[in-house]
N, C-alpha and C positions, 0 to 999 in steps of 0.2 A: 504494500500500500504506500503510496507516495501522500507524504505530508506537505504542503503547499504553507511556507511560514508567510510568505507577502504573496494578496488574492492578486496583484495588477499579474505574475506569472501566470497562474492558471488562468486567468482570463485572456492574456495575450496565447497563452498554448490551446485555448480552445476554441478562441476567434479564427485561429491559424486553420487548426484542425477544419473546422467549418467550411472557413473560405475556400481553401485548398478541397475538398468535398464539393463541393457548390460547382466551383471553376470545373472542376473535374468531370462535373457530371451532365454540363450543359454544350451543345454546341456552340462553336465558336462561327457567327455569322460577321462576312469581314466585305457586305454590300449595305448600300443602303436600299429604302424604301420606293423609291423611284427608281423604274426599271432602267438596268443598261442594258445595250446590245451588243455586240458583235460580227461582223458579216465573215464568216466562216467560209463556203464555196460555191458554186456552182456547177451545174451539170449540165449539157448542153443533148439534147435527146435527138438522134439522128433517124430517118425511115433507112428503107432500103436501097435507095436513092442515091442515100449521102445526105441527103438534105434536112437541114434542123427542122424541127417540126414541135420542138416543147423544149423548156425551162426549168428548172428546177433550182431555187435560189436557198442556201440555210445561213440563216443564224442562231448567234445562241442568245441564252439571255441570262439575266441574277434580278431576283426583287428578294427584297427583303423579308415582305409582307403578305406576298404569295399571291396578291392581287389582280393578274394577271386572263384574262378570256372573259366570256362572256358565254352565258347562258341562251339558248333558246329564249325562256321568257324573259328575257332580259332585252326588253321592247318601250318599258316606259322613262321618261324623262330622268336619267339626261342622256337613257342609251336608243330612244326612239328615234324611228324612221325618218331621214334628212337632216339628225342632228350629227356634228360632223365627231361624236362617239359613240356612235350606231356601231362604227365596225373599231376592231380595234389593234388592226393593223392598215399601217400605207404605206404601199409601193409606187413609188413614181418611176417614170418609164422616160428615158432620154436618147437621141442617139449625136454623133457626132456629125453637126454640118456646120460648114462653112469657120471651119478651126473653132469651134466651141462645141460644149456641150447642151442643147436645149431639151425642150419637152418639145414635143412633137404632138399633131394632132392629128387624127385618122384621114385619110384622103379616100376621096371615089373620084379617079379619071382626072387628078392630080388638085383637086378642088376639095381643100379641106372643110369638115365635118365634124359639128359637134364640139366636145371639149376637150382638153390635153387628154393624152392615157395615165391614167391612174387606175391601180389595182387595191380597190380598200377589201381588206380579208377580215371575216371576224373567225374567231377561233375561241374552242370553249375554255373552259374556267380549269386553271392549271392548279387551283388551290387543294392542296393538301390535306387529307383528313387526318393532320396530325396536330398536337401543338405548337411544334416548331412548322412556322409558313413557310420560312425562307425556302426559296424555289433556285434551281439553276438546272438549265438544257438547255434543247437547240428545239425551233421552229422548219420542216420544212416548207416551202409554198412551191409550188408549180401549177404552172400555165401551159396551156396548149397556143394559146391567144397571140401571142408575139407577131407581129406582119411589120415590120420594118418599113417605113414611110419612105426614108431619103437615105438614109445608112443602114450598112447594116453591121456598123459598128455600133453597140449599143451600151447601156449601163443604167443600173438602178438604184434611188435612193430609197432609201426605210427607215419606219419607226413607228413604235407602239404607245398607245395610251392603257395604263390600267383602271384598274374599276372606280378609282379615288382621283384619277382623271389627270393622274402625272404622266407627263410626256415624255418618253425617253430620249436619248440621245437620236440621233440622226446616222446611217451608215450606208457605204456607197460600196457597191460594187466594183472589180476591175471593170475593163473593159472589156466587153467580150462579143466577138467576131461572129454573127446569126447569119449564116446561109439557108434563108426559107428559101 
């Protein structure tokens, strides 16, 4: 039996104990609450042809808070139909003309149509049935959709909103060469 003569010991040896217990016992989350991203690779899907005919873009991601997709019923204010967190991913779509990179807009018989291409994705709810939220993977998205306007050097930027309506950061594709 250990006799403790001054209690500030035994109370510093078993705040210690504690602490040490505690830290020990909990994951170490080292993102915050506001999703980052990553843009990871792509994959360029060929027919038999040779010719690109689909996309396949992945990133990954970290939330803290696990916040992340969206539900089917998940349709009322602020994630209703035309509000711009309906979906809660976007893909912007660029290619290269005239030495810059722009958004491009669909053409019929060289008469553009309509508005830039954008691909808003929603994807369902990444959250975690545990107590710890914190979440980290990878997203993939693919398209068949891709028709190259004026180049067909092309690139994409992206970035998600979570459920608490933080924007993540912004990430851009290499370039990458689409022979439709």
């Amino acid at each position: 039996m250990i006799i403790f003569k001054d209690n500030t010991k035994l109370v510093f040896i078993t705040t210690s104990v504690i602490f040490f217990l505690l830290v020990g016992c909990t994951d170490r989350v080292d993102f915050g609450i506001i999703p980052v991203i990553k843009f990871e690779n792509y994959q360029v899907h060929k027919n038999q042809n040779g010719k690109d005919t689909a996309i396949t873009l992945t990133i990954s991601f970290t939330d803290a808070d696990g916040d992340l997709g969206l539900e089917q019923a998940d349709t009322f204010h602020p994630f209703n139909s035309g509000s711009k967190y309906h979906y809660c991913m976007y893909i912007y779509y660029y290619e290269w003309i005239d030495s810059a990179w722009q958004e491009v807009r669909p053409e019929i018989g060289g008469i553009p149509i309509g508005d830039t291409i954008r691909f808003p994705y929603r994807f369902r709810s990444l959250t975690p049935n545990t107590p710890n939220k914190a979440i980290k993977g990878q997203i993939d998205w693919h398209t068949n959709l891709i028709e190259p306007q004026k180049s067909k050097n092309i690139k994409f930027a992206i970035f998600i909103y979570d459920r608490r309506l933080n924007k993540s950061n912004i990430v851009e594709s290499p370039k990458i060469f689409y022979n439709r």
